[in-house]
KOLKOLFI-297921 format. One record per residue (C-alpha): x, y, z; residue in three letters. Coordinates in nm, 3 decimals. Example, Ala and Ser with C-alpha at 12.3 -4.5 7.8 and 13.67 -1.06 7.14 Angstrom:
% KOLKOLFI-297921
@c1 1.230, c2 -0.450, c3 0.780, resn Ala $
@c1 1.367, c2 -0.106, c3 0.714, resn Ser $
This chain:
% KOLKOLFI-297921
@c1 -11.805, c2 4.226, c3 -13.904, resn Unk $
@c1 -11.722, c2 4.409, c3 -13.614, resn Unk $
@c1 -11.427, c2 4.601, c3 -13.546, resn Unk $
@c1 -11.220, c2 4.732, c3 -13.248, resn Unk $
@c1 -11.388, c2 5.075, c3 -13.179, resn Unk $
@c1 -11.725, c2 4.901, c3 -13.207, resn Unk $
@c1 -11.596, c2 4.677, c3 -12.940, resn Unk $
@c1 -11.463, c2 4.921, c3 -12.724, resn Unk $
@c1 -11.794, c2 5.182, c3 -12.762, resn Unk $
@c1 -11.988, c2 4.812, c3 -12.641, resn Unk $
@c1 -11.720, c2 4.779, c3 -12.364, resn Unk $
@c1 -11.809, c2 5.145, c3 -12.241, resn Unk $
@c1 -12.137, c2 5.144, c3 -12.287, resn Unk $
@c1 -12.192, c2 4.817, c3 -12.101, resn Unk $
@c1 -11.954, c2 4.979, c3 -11.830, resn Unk $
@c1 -12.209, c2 5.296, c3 -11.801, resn Unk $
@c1 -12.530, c2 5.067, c3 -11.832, resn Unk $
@c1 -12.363, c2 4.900, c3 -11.493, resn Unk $
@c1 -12.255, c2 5.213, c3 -11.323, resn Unk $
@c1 -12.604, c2 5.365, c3 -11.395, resn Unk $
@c1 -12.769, c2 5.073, c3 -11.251, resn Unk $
@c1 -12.555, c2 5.062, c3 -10.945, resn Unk $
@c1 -12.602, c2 5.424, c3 -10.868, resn Unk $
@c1 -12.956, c2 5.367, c3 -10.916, resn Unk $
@c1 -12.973, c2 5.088, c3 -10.655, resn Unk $
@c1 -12.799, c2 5.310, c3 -10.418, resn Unk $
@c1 -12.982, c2 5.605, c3 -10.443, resn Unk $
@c1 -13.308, c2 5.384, c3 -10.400, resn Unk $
@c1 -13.194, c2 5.229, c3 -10.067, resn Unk $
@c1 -13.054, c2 5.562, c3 -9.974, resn Unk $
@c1 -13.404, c2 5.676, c3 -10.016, resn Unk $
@c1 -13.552, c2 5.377, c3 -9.854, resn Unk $
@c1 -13.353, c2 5.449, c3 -9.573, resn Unk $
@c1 -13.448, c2 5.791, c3 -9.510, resn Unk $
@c1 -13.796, c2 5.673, c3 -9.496, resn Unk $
@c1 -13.650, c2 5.419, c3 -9.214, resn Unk $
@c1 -13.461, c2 5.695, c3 -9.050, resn Unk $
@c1 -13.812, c2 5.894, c3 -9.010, resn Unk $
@c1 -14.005, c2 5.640, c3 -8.934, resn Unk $
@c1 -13.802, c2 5.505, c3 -8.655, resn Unk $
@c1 -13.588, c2 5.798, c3 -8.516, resn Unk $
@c1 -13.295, c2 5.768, c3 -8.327, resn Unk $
@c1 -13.394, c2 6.025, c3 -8.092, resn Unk $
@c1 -13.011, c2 6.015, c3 -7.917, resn Unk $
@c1 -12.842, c2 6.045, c3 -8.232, resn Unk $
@c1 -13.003, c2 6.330, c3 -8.467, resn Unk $
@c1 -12.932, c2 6.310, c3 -8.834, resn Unk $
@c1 -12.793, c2 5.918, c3 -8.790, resn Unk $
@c1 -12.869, c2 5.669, c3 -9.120, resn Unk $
@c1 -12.771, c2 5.354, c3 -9.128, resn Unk $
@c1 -12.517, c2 5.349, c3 -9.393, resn Unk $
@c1 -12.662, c2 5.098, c3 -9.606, resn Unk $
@c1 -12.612, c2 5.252, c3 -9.954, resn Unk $
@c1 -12.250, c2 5.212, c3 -9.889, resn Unk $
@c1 -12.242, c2 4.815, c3 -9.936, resn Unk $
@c1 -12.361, c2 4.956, c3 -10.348, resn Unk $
@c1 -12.018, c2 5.166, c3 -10.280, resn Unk $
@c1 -11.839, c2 4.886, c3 -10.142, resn Unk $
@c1 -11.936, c2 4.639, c3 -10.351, resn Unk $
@c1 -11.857, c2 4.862, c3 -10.684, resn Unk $
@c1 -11.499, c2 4.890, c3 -10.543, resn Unk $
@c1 -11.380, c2 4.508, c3 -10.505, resn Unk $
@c1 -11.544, c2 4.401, c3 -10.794, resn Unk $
@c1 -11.562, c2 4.665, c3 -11.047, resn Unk $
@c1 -11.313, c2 4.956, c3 -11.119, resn Unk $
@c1 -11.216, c2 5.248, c3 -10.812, resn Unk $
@c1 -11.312, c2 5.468, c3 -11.110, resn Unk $
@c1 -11.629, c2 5.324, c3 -11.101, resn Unk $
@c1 -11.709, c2 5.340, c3 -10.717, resn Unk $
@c1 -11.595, c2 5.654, c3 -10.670, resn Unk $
@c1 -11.835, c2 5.778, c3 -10.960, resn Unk $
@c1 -12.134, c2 5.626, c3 -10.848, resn Unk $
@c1 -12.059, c2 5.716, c3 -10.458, resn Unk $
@c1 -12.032, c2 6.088, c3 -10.585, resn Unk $
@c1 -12.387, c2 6.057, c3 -10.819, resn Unk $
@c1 -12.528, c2 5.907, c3 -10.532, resn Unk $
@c1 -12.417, c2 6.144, c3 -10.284, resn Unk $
@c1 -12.501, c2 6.485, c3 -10.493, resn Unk $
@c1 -12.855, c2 6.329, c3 -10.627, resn Unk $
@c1 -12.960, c2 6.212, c3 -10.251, resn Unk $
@c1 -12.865, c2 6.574, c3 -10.139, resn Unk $
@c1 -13.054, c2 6.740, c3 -10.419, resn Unk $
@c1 -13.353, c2 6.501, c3 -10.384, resn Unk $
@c1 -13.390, c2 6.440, c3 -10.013, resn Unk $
@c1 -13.174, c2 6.676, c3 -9.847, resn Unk $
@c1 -12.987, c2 7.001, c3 -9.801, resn Unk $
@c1 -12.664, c2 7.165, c3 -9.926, resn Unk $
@c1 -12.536, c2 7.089, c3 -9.547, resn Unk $
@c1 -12.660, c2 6.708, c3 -9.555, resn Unk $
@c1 -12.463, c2 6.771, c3 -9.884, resn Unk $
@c1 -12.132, c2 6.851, c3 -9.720, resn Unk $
@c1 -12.153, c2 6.595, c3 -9.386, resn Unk $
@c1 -12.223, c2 6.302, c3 -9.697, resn Unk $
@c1 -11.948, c2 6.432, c3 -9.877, resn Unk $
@c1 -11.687, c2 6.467, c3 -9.599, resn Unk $
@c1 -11.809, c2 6.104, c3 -9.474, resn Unk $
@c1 -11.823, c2 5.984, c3 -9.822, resn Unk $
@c1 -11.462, c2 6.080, c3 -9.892, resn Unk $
@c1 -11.304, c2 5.961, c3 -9.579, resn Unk $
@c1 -11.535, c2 5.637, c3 -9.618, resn Unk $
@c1 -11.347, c2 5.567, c3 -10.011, resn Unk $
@c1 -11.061, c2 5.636, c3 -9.824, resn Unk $
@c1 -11.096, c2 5.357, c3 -9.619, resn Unk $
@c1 -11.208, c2 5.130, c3 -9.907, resn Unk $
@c1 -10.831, c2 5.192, c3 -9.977, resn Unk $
@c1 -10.695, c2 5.098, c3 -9.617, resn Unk $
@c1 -10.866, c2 4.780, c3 -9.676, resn Unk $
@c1 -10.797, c2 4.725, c3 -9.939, resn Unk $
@c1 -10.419, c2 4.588, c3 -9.881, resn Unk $
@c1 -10.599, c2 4.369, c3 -9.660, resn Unk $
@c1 -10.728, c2 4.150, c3 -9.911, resn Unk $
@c1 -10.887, c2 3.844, c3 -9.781, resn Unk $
@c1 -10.799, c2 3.860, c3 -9.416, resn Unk $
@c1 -11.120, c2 4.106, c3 -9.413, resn Unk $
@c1 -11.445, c2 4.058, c3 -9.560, resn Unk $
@c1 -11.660, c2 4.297, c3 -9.631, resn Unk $
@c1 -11.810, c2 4.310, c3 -9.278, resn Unk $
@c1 -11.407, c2 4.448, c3 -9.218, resn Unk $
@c1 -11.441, c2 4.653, c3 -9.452, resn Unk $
@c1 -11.763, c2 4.795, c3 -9.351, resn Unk $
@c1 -11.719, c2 4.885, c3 -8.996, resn Unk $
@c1 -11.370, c2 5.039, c3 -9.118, resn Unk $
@c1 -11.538, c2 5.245, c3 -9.393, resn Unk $
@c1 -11.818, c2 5.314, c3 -9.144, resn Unk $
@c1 -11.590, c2 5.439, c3 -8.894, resn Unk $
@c1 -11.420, c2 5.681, c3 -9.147, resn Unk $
@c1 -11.781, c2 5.818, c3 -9.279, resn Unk $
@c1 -11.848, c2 5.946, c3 -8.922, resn Unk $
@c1 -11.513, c2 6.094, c3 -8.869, resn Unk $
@c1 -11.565, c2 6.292, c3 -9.201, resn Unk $
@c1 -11.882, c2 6.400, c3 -9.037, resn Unk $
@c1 -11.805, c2 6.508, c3 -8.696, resn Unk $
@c1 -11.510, c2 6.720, c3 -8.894, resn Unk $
@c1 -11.782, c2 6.892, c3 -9.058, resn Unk $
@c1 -11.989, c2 6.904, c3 -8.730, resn Unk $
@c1 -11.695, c2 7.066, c3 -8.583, resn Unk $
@c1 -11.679, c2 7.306, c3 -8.866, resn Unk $
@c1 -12.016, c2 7.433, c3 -8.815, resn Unk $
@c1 -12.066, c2 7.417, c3 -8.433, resn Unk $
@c1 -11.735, c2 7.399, c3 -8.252, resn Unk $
@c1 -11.607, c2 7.137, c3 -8.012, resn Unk $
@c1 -11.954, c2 7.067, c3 -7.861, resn Unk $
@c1 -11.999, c2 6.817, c3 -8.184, resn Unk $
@c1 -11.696, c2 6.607, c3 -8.037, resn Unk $
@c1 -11.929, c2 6.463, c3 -7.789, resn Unk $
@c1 -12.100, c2 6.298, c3 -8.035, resn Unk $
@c1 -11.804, c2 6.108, c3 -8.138, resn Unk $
@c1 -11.821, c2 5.813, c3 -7.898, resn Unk $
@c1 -12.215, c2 5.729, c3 -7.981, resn Unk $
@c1 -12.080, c2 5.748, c3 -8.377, resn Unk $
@c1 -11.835, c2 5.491, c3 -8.295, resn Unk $
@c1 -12.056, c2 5.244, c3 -8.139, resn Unk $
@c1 -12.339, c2 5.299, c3 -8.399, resn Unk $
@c1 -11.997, c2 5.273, c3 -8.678, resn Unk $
@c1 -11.901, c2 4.945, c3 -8.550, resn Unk $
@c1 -12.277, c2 4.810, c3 -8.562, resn Unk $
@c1 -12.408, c2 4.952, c3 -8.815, resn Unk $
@c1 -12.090, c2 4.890, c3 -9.058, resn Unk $
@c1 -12.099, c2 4.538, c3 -8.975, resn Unk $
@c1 -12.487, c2 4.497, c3 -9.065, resn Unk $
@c1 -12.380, c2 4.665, c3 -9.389, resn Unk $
@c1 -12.096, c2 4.421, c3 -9.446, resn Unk $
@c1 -12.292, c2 4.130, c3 -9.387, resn Unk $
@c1 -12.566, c2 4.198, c3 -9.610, resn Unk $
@c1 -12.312, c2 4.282, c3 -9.879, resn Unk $
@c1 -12.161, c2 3.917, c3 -9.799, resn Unk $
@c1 -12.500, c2 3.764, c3 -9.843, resn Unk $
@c1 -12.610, c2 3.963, c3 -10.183, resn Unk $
@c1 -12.288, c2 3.947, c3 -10.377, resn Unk $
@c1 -12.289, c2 3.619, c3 -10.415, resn Unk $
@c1 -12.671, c2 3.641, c3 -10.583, resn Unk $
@c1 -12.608, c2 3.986, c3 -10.793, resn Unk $
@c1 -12.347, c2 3.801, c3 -10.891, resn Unk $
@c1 -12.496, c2 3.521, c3 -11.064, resn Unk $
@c1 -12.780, c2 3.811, c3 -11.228, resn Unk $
@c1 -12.539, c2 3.948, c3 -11.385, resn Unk $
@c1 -12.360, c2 3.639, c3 -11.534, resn Unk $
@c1 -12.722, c2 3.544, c3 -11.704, resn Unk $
C-alpha cells in the first residue's frame, strides 16, 4: 500500500535523479568543450566556447520545469568554474548565463513559430551580451569592439546548438520513456 507522501517523496526524487543527470551531461560537454576550445583555438576571439552545454539548458526549460533549468544552468555554471576555470570565467558564465535564461523567456511566448535553433541563436546572443557587460566592467570600452565578432560567432554558433538539440530531443526522449 502506498500512500500520498510516498508518492510525492518518488515524484521528487525522480525529479532530482533527472536534474542530477542533466547537470551531469552538461557539465561533461562543457568539459568536452574546453578540451575543443584548446585544442582548436580561436586565435581572433580569446576566451570564445561554443555554447554547447546550453542545448542541456535549453532543453531542461521546454520540457521540464524553469525551476529545473535554472538549477541545473546554475550547478553547471559554478561546478565548470570551480573545476575548469576561474572566479572571473565564473562571473562572464554567470552574467551570460543569466541574460541567456532570460532569453529562454523571450522565446518562450514564441512557442512554435521558433524551434530551438530560434531559440538558440536568441539565447546565444544574450550569453555574449552578459559577457561583454562584464568585459566592460573589467576593461572599459575597449571590450565593445569585441561585440560585432560575438554576434556573428552568436548567430552561428547558437544555431549549431539549436540544431543538435532538434536532432537529440527527439532520441533522449524516447530513453527516457523506456
Amino acid at each position: 500500500m502506498t500512500d500520498r507522501a510516498d508518492t510525492k517523496r518518488t515524484m521528487s526524487s525522480e525529479r532530482l535523479v533527472n536534474c542530477a543527470f542533466l547537470a551531469a551531461v552538461a557539465l561533461i560537454v562543457s568539459y568536452l568543450e574546453s578540451l575543443i576550445c584548446a585544442a582548436v583555438p580561436f586565435a581572433f576571439l580569446p576566451g570564445m566556447k561554443l555554447g554547447l552545454a546550453n542545448a542541456v539548458i535549453t532543453y531542461a526549460f521546454f520540457s521540464r520545469s524553469k525551476t529545473d533549468a535554472f538549477l541545473i544552468s546554475a550547478v553547471r555554471i559554478t561546478l565548470s568554474a570551480l573545476l575548469f576555470g576561474s572566479l572571473i570565467s565564473l562571473a562572464y558564465s554567470a552574467a551570460g548565463g543569466i541574460l541567456a535564461f532570460c532569453g529562454l523567456f523571450v522565446s518562450l511566448p514564441l512557442g512554435k513559430r521558433i524551434s530551438y535553433i530560434g531559440a538558440g541563436v536568441i539565447c546565444a546572443f544574450l550569453h555574449s551580451l552578459g559577457q561583454i557587460a562584464v568585459a566592460f566592467l573589467y576593461f572599459g570600452t575597449a571590450s565593445l569592439y569585441y561585440l560585432p565578432f560575438l554576434v556573428i560567432f552568436s548567430a552561428v554558433f547558437g544555431a549549431i546548438t539549436g540544431a543538435i538539440l532538434n536532432f537529440i530531443t527527439t532520441k533522449y526522449e524516447r530513453i527516457i520513456q523506456k
